[in-house]
C-alpha positions in Angstrom: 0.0 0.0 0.0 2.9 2.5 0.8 4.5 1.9 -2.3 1.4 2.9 -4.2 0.6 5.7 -2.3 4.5 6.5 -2.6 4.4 6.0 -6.6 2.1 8.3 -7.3 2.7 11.0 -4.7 -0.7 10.4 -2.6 -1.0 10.9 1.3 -2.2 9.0 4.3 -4.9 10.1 6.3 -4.6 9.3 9.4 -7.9 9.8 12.5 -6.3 10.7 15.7 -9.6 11.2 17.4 -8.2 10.1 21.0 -11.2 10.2 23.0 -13.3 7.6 21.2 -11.1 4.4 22.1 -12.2 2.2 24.5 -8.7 2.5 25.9 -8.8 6.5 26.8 -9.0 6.1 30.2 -5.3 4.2 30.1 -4.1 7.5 28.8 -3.2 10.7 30.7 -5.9 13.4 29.8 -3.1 16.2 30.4 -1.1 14.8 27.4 -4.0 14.1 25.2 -5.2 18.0 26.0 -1.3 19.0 25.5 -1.7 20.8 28.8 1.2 18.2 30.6 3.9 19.8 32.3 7.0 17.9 31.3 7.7 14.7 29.3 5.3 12.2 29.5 7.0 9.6 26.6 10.7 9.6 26.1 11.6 7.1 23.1 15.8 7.3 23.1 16.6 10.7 22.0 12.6 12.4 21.2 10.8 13.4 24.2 6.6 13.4 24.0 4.8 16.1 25.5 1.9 15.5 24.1 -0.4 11.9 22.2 -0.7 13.9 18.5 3.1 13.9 17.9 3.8 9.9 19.3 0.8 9.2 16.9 2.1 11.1 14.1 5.8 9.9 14.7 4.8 6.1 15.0 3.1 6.6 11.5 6.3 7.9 9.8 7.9 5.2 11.6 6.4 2.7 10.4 6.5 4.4 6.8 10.6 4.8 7.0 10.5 0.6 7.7 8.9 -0.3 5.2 10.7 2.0 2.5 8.5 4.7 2.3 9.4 7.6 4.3 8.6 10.4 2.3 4.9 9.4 2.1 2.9 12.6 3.0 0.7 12.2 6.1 -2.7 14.6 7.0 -4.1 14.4 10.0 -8.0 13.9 8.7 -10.1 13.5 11.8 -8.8 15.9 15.1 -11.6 16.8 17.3 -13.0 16.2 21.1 -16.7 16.0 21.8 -18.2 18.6 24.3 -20.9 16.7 25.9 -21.2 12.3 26.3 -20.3 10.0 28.0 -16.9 9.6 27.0 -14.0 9.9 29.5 -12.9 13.5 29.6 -16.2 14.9 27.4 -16.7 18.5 28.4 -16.7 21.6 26.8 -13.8 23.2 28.7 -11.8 20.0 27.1 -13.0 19.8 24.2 -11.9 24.0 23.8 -8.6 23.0 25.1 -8.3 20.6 22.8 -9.0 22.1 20.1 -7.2 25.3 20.7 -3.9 23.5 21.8 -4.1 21.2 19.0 -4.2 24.5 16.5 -1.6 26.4 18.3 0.6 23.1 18.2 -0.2 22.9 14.2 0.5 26.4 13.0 3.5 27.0 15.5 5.4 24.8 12.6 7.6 23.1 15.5 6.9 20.2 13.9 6.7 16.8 15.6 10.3 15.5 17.5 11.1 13.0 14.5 10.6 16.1 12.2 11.2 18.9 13.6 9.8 22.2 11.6 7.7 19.6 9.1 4.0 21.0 9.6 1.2 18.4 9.3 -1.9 19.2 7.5 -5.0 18.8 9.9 -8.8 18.7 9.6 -11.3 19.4 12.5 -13.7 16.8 12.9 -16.3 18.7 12.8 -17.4 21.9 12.2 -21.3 21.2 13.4 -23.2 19.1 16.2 -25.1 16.5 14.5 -28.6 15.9 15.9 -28.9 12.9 13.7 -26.2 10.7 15.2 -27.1 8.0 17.6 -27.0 9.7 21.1 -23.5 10.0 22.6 -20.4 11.0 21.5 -20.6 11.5 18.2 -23.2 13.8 18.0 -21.2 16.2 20.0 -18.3 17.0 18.3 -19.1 20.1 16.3 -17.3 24.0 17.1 -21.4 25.1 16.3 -24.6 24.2 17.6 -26.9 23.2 14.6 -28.1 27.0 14.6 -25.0 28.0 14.0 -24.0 29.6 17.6 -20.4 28.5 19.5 -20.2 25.5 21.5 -17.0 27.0 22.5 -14.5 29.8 21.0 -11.7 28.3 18.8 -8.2 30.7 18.3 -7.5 30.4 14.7 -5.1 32.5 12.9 
């Protein structure tokens, strides 16, 4: 698959949606939020602060192994839902998300195996969706359905 997507210059899109895995609650919310203070993952010489950049490293990773590391990568699918029952679904989290998440991907730092490389990324999504099965996935929109904030979001 690499090689194909390498050959004719396609990307990967990858979801890093954290909080829908049945494992979240085995994960620090402080590093998902990129609010931790400090190191949380330390793999040889690249130090983690936050989940997006060990989830986006591990991708190219595996890429580079199997021959293909200049294979472009966007991250399709950020987002946090406001309201569920999901571990850690609140509005304040799912603004802190969302705002440290886009001050993380236009600060072009870069992730620690690629430093400076910026990452295309796509909000998942921009409205509520009454439609959805109750739960989480109804809840992930920036607007209500009419169009007000669920919460502010600091974009350039």
């Amino acid at each position: 698959m690499s090689q194909i997507l390498y050959g004719n210059r396609e990307w990967v899109q990858i979801m890093t949606t954290p909080i829908t895995s049945k494992r979240s609650k085995d994960v620090r919310l402080d590093y998902v939020l990129f609010t931790v203070n400090g190191m949380v993952v330390v793999d040889g010489p690249l130090n983690y602060t936050n989940l997006f950049d060990a989830i986006i490293d591990a991708m190219y990773s595996m890429l580079k192994k199997v021959g293909h590391p200049n294979v472009s990568m966007v991250a399709s699918e950020i987002g946090w839902p406001s309201i569920s029952g999901a571990i850690g679904a609140t509005v304040e989290n799912a603004m802190t998300y969302h705002n440290s998440m886009v001050a993380h991907v236009t600060s072009s730092v870069g992730m620690p195996k690629s430093l400076g490389n910026a990452i295309e990324t796509n909000i998942f999504a921009m409205f509520n969706e009454g439609l959805k099965p109750v739960g989480a996935e109804r809840n992930f929109g920036l607007y209500h359905p009419n169009m007000t904030e669920v919460y502010h979001v600091n974009f350039p």
